[in-house]
N, C-alpha and C positions, 0 to 999 in steps of 0.2 A: 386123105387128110386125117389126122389124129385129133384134133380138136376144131370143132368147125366154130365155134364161138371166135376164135380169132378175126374170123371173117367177116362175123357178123358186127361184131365191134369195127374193124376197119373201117366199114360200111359207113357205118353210123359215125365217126369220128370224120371220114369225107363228106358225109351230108353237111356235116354241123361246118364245117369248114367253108364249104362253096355254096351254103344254100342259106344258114342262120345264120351264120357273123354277117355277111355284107346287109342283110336287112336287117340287124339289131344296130350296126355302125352306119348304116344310112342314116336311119332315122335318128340317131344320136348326131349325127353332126345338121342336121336338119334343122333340130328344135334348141341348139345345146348357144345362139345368139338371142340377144333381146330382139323385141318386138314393138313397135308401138300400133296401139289398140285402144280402141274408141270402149269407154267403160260404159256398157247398160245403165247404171245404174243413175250417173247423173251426164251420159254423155262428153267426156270432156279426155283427151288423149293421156293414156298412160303408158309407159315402158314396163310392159313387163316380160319374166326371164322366167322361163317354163322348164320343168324337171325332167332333162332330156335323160338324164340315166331311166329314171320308170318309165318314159313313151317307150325307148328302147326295150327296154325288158320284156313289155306288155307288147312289142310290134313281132317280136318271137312268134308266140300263137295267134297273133289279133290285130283285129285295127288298133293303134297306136293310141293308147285314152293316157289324157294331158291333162297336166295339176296347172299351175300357179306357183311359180318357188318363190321369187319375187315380182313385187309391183312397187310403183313408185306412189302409187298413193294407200299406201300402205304405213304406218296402221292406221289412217284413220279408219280406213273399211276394210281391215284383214276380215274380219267374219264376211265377208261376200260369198256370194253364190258361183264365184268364178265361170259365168255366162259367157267373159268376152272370149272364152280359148273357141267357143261351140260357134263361132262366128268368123275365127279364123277360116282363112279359103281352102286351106288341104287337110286337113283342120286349118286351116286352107291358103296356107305358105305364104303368108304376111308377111312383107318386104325386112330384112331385118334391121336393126338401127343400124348406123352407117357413126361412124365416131366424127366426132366436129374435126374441121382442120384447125391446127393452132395457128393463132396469130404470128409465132414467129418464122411459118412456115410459108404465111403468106404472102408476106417482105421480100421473101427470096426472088 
């Protein structure tokens, strides 16, 4: 072989293929639905929508660490200490919201 870099690159572009994308795209489809979550703070159920592009990025090298992108009681408490993600079950795979049925759907 004339250049062994080829190879070594090959290597590594099959790593990233079969070993990082499927755990950077797990975890993105994972966290990427709402949530509802019992808020610390005053106790009382919020939907909130967690920044599944940065769990993924961060689930590359690491355990998978979770922001808060939206919450529905927001703003009155955006300055929170975002507690409720550390209380999730996988951070810890809280059922995700499920969309209401429309009424005209239920006629049928």
């Amino acid at each position: 072989m004339s250049n062994p870099w080829i190879v070594v690159v090959g290597v590594v572009i099959v790593g990233l293929a079969y070993v990082l994308f499927p755990v950077v795209a797990d975890t993105y489809l994972r966290f990427r639905t709402k949530r509802r979550l019992a808020c610390p703070e005053g106790r009382v159920q919020a939907q909130v929508g967690l920044d599944a592009a940065y769990a993924a990025l961060t689930a590359a090298f690491r355990r998978p660490l979770l922001r808060v992108k939206k919450c529905s009681l927001w703003p009155e408490r955006e300055a929170c200490e975002q507690s409720c993600v550390s209380e999730l079950p996988e951070a810890n795979g809280a059922e995700p919201v499920r969309p209401e049925p429309r009424e005209s759907a239920l006629r049928q």
